[in-house]
C-alpha positions as a Markdown table, in Angstrom:
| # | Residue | x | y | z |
|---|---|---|---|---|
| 1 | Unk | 2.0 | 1.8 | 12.2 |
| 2 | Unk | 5.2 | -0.3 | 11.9 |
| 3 | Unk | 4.1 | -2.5 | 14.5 |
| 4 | Unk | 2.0 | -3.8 | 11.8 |
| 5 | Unk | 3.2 | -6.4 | 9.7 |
| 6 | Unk | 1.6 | -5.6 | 6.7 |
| 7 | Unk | 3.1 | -1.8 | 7.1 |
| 8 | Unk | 6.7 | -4.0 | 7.2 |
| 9 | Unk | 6.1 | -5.9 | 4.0 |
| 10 | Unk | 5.3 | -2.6 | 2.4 |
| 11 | Unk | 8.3 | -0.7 | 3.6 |
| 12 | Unk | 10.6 | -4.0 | 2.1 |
| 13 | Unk | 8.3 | -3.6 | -0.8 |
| 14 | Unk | 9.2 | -0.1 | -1.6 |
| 15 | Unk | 13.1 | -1.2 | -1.0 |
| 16 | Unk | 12.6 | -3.5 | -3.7 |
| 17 | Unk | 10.6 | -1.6 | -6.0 |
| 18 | Unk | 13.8 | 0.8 | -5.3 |
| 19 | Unk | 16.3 | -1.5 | -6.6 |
| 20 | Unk | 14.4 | -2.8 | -9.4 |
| 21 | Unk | 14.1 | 0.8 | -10.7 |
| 22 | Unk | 17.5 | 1.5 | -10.2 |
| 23 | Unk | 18.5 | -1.7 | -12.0 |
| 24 | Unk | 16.1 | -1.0 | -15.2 |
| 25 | Unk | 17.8 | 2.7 | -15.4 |
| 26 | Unk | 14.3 | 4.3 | -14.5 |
| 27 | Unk | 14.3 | 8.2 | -14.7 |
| 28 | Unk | 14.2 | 10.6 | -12.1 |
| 29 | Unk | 10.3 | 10.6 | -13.3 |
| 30 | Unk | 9.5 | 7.5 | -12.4 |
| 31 | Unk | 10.8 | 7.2 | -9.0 |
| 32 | Unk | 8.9 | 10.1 | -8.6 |
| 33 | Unk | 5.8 | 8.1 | -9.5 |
| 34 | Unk | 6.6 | 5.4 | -7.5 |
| 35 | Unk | 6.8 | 7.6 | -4.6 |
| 36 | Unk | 3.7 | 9.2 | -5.1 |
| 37 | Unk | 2.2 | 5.6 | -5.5 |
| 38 | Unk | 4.3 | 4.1 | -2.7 |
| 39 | Unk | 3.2 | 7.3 | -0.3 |
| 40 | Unk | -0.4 | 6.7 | -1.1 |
| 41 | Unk | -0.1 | 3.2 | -0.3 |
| 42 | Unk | 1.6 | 3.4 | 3.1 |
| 43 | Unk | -1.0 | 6.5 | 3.6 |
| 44 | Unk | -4.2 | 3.9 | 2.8 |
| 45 | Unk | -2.6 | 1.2 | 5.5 |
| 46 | Unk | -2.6 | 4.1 | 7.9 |
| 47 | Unk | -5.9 | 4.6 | 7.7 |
| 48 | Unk | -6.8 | 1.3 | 7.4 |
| 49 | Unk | -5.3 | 0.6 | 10.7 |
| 50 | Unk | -6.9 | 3.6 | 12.2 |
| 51 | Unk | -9.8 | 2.1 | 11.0 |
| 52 | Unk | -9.4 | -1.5 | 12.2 |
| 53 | Unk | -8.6 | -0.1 | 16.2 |
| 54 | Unk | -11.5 | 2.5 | 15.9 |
| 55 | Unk | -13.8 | -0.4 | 14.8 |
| 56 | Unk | -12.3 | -2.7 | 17.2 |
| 57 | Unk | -13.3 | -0.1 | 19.8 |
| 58 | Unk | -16.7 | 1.1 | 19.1 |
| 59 | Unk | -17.7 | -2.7 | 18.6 |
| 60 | Unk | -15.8 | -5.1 | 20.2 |
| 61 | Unk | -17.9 | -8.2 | 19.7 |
| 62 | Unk | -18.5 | -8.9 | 15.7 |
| 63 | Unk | -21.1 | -6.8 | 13.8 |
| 64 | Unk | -21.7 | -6.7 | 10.3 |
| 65 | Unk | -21.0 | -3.1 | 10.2 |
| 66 | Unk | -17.2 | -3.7 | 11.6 |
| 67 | Unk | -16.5 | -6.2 | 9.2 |
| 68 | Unk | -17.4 | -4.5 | 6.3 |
| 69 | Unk | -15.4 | -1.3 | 7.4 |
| 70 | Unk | -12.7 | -3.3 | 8.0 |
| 71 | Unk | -13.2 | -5.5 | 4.7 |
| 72 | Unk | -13.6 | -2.1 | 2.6 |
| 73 | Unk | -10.1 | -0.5 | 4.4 |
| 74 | Unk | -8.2 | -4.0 | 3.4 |
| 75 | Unk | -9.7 | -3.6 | -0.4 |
| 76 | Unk | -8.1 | 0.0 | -0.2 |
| 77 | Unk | -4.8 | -1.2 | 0.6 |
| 78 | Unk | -4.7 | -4.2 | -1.6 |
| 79 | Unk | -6.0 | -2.0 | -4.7 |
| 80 | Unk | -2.8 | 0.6 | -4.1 |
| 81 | Unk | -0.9 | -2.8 | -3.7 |
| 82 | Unk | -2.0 | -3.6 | -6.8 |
| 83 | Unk | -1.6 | 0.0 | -8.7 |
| 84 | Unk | 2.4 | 0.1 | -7.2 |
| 85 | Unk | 2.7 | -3.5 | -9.1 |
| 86 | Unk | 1.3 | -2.3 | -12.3 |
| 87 | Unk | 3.4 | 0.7 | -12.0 |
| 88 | Unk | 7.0 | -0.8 | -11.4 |
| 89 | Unk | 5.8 | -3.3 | -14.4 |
| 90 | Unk | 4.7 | -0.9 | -16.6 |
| 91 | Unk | 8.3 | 0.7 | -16.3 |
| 92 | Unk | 9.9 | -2.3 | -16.2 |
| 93 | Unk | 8.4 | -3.5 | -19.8 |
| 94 | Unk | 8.8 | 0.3 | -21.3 |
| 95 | Unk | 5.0 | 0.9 | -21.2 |
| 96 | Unk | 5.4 | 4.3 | -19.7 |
């Protein structure tokens, strides 16, 4: 999985969303919901990618069905994406 970029930008992601909870004073309760979040995230583009190479495999010239398993695996990834922003800026503004 890390020879995928996207799986890099996530893992600097998390680094960041690290510091930025450290620098806010977050408690130990949410890191532990940014784990969960972050885990969850890298867990989607894992399967996403599994995804992408079994598609790539079972249909290696284009077909509607590839890209839209492929196109719903990416929306997967970009909504936990979207749910670990919300998070880290839900703690950063005191929402939660």
């Amino acid at each position: 999985m890390l020879r995928e970029t996207a799986a890099r930008h996530q893992l600097i992601f998390g680094a960041v969303g690290v510091v930025v909870l450290l620098v806010s004073g977050a408690s130990a309760g949410h890191f532990l919901g940014f784990l969960i979040l972050f885990c969850a995230m890298l867990a989607a583009e894992a399967l996403n990618t599994a995804i992408e190479a079994l598609v790539d495999h079972l249909s290696p010239e284009w077909s509607q069905m590839a890209k839209d398993a492929k196109d719903l695996g990416s929306l997967a990834v970009a909504l936990l994406i979207l749910a670990n922003i919300a998070y880290l800026a839900a703690v950063l503004f005191g929402v939660i």
